[in-house]
C-alpha positions, 0 to 999 in steps of 0.5 A, spaced: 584 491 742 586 483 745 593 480 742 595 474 743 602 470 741 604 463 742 610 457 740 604 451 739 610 447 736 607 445 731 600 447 729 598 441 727 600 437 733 596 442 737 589 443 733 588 436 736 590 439 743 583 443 743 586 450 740 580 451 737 576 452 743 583 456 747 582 460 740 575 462 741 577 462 750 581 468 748 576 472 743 583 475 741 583 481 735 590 478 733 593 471 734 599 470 732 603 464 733 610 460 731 613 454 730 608 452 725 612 446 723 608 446 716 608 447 709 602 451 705 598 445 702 599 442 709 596 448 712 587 446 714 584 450 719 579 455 718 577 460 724 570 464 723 571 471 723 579 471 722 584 471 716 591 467 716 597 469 714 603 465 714 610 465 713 612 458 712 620 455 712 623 452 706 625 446 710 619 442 711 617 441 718 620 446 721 619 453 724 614 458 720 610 462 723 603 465 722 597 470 724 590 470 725 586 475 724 580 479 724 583 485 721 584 486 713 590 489 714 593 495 708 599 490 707 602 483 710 610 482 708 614 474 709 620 475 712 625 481 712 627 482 706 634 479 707 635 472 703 639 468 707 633 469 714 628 469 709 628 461 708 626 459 716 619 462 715 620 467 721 617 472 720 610 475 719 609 483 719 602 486 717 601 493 716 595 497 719 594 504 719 596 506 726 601 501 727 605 495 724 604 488 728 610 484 726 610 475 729 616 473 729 619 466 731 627 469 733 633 463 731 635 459 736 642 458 738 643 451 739 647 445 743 653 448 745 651 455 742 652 452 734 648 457 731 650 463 736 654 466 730 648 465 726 644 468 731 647 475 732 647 476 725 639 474 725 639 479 731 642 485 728 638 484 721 631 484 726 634 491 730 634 494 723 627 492 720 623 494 726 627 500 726 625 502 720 618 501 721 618 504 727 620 511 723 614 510 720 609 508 725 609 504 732 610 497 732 608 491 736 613 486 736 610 479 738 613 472 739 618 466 742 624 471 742 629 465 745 632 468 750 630 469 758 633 478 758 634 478 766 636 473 771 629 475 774 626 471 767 628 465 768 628 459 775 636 457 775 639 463 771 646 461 775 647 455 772 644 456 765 650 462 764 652 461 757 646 456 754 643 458 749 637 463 750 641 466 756 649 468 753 650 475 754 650 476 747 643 474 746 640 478 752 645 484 750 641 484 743 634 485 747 637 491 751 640 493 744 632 493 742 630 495 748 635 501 748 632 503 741 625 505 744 622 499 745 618 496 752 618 490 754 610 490 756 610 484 761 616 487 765 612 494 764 606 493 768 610 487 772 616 489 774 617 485 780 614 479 778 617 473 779 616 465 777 613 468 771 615 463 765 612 462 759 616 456 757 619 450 760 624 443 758 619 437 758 625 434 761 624 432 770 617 435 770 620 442 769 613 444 768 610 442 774 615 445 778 615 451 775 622 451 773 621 455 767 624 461 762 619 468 761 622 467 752 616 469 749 614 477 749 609 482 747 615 488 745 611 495 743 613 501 740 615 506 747 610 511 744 604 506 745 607 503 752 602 508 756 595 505 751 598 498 754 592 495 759 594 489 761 599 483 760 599 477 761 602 470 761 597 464 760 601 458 764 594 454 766 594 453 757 597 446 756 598 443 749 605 446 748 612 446 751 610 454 751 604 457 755 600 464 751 602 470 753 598 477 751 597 484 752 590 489 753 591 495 747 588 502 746 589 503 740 
């Protein structure tokens, strides 16, 4: 089973970047992507052989989140229950028999971590879904996650102390995730690996130079961890200010 996840920052925008062919390029089971940046009436695309799920942002042109996939799920679920994060359209859990797969697009934290308050209250709300799903069934938990974990993750971790998606608050939350019987797929199979980034500034060419943060993640259960073949980070994909990452399941 292939997977695929990928922030297009915008979906609209990217459709007319050739996604169509990169979608069929990959041959994915499930293609999940974030930063949708639309509305359901302004949602117009149609893959063969995949349904679309979407959560979508009450603010209009703003986040959102979406599945593509070639499997009729049990049961799909917006959001996670919990009014106040349930606006930003950020999150798209599809339930199957063997396992829950939950896309999500994490809050940023903003210029001068405006919304690092915010952002922890996001992260301890998330931590306690995907705990409760995970006692029912092993979770792929896939998307923009918005924080580079270990200094290995990111090009310039000195000078980036503090930004957002680079706080000790933040990276603490994904170790708290990981600490709660998750793995992190990418740095399982490739623990030394670095220059693997899967996001860069369009600012001062940070793209051609590589100067990069790893934000986007494939995070399963620690019971499906061995059934993970493959992991893999797309960064010769353009469109995006994101490249596509993916993982190889055997489930």
């Amino acid at each position: 089973m292939k997977l695929v996840s990928w922030n297009v920052n915008g979906l609209r925008a990217i459709i007319g970047k050739g996604f169509a062919d990169i979608f069929a390029g990959f041959d994915a089971d499930f293609f999940c992507v974030q930063e949708i940046k639309l509305q359901q009436d302004q949602l117009d695309i149609n893959l063969d052989g995949y349904d679309i799920y979407c959560d979508y942002a009450e603010r209009k042109g703003y986040s959102g989140t979406a599945t593509f996939c070639r499997h009729t799920p049990l049961s799909v679920k917006q959001g996670i229950g919990i009014e106040c994060h349930d606006k930003e359209g950020r999150t798209v859990t599809l339930e199957y028999p063997d396992f829950y797969l939950v896309n999500v697009y994490t809050p940023n934290s903003q210029n001068e971590l405006a919304r690092l308050d915010y952002r922890m209250e996001w992260e301890e709300a998330f931590l306690r879904y995907v705990k409760s799903l995970d006692a029912s069934k092993p979770v792929i938990i896939c998307g923009d996650l918005n924080v580079a974990h270990q200094e290995i993750d990111l090009a310039n971790p000195k000078t980036n102390r503090r930004n957002a998606g680079f706080t000790d608050e933040e990276r603490s939350c994904l170790t708290r995730l990981l600490d709660a019987g998750f793995v992190d797929t990418f740095r399982h199979l490739h623990p030394d690996a670095t220059d693997a980034y899967s996001w860069w500034s369009y600012r001062g060419r940070a793209r051609e130079k590589n100067i990069g943060w790893r934000i986007d993640y494939f995070i399963v259960s620690e019971r499906i961890a061995d059934k993970v073949s493959a992991a893999e980070i797309h960064p010769e994909i353009t469109g995006s200010d994101h490249c596509p990452v993916s993982i190889e399941l055997e489930i």
